[in-house]
Residue, then its C-alpha position, 0 to 999 in steps of 0.5 A: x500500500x505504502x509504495x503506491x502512495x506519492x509521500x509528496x501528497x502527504x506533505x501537502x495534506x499535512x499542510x492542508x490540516x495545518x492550516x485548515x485551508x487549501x490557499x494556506x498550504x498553497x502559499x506555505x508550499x508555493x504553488x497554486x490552490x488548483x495544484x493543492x486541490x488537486x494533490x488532495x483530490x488524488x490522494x483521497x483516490x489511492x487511499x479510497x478514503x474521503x478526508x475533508x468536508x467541505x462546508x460553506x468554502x470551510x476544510x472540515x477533517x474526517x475522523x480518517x484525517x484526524x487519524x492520519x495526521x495523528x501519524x503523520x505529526x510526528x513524522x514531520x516534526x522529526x523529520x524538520x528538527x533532523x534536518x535543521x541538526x544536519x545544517x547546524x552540526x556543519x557550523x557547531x559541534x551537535x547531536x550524538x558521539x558514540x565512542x569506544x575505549x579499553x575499560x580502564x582507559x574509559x573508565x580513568x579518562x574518558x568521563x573527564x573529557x566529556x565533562x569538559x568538551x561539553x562545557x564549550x559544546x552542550x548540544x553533543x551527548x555521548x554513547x559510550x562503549x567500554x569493552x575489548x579491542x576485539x569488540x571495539x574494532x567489531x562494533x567499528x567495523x559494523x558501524x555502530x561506534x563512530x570510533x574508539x581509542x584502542x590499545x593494540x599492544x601485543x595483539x597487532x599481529x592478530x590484527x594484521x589482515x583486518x586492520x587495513x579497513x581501519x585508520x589508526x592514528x597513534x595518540x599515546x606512546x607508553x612505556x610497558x614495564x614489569x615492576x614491583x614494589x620497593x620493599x618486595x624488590x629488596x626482600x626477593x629480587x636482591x639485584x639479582x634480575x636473571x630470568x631464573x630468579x624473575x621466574x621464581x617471583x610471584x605474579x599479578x596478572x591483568x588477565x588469566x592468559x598472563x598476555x602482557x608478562x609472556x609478552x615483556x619475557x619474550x621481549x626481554x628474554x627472548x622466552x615465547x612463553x614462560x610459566x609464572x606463579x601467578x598469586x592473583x588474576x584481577x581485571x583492573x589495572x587499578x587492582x593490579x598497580x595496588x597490589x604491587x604496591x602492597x607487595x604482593x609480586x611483579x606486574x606489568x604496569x605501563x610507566x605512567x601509573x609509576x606516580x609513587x616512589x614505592x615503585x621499582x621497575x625490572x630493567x634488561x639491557x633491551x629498551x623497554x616496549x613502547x605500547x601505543x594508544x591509538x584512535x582507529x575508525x573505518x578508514x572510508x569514513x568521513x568524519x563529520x564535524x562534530x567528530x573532527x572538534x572532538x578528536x582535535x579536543x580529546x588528542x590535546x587532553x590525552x597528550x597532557 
């Protein structure tokens, strides 16, 4: 039924109710009463349905038209305020972001940043997703986030023949380091940093695969997997950095959460991993203005 209806002679009904005249939606929409009048008449053929009575030159609705615009109404009202967003987000930063981040990144950063974007941008609201690169880079791809900051340490590989799709832009450059705290480190590490006695350690691990420490020994000593005590698996950086500082073991932190001098870092004769943070979006994407003062804003508030 629909798609045998001109939605041209819709707007022009709509018009005709609004005003209750059919010189009213002539001049709204300029063109001729004869060419209104006509549009209605038609209209009322493919809907077989009679929708004005007219008395004495006056445009009476039927309970059919009442029921149409009923439907109607919204329909144009939303589709006039969607059209004015898309004029106004060309000028000002305007309507929705959705955004992707690592959940401790999002979780430590991300809220902040919004709070003062807003401040300059009060018409911009935020989605935001917090998740795995797996699902992160997935929900890009499907186009269900707008983009993301991703870390893609020690994963690159795996990402190879995907990444293509994407546009990476390197925002952070971090440090990763195997620390532990001072009064651990004078009790069980000694000075002694030979691979035997850091594998006597006892561990803390970000996730139960231990991905980031086989990832720093097989860097560091060249070992592609190594079997460690690990004494707690918890999935929360914040969790891990603290227990380290209550002496619980080794774990791998990146050097900027080395903000206490209770830290000590595990150093080799190799330079340490240089991890980055990257903002990734479909590469064919056009970033919409909105999109553009955001990353500019976020870019500048990360590399503080």
């Amino acid at each position: 039924m629909l798609k045998m209806i001109d939605l041209n002679k819709l707007k022009v009904f709509y018009y005709i109710y609004t005003y209750n005249s059919i010189s009213g939606a002539a001049k709204e929409l300029n063109v001729t009463p004869s060419a209104i009048s006509q549009n209605l008449k038609n209209l009322e053929g493919e809907i077989k349905t009679r929708l004005f009575t007219r008395l004495h030159k006056k445009l009476i609705p039927t309970a059919e038209a009442k029921a149409l615009i009923h439907i109607l109404e919204p329909f144009f009202f939303e589709l006039e305020e969607g059209l004015k967003n898309f004029i106004h987000g060309k000028k000002m930063p305007y309507g929705m972001l959705h955004l992707g981040a690592p959940v401790e990144f999002g979780k430590t950063y991300l809220p902040r940043i919004i709070s003062q974007f807003r401040k300059e941008y009060p018409d911009v609201t935020f989605s935001l997703t917090l998740g795995n690169q797996e699902t992160l880079l997935a929900m890009i791809a499907a186009g269900e986030l707008d983009f993301a900051i991703v870390d893609l340490f020690l994963k690159q590989k795996s990402y190879a023949n995907k990444i293509n799709q994407y546009h990476v832009e390197a925002i952070i450059n971090e440090e990763i380091i195997l620390a532990c705290s001072k009064s651990y480190y004078h009790q069980y590490i000694k000075d002694d940093l030979s691979l035997e006695n850091l594998l006597r350690q006892n561990f803390i691990s970000y996730d139960h695969n231990f991905l980031a420490i086989n990832g720093w020994f097989k860097h560091h000593f060249g070992k592609q997997s190594v079997k460690i005590n690990a004494v707690l698996t918890v999935d929360s950086i914040q969790a891990v950095l603290a227990a380290i500082e209550n002496d619980i073991g080794l774990g791998v932190i990146t050097s900027n959460q080395m903000h206490t001098g209770g830290i000590i870092p595990i150093t080799t004769s190799k330079k340490e991993i240089v991890n980055t943070i990257s903002l990734i979006q479909l590469k064919d994407k056009v970033p919409t203005f909105t999109d553009k003062t955001f990353q500019i804003f976020l870019k500048t508030a990360l590399q503080k």
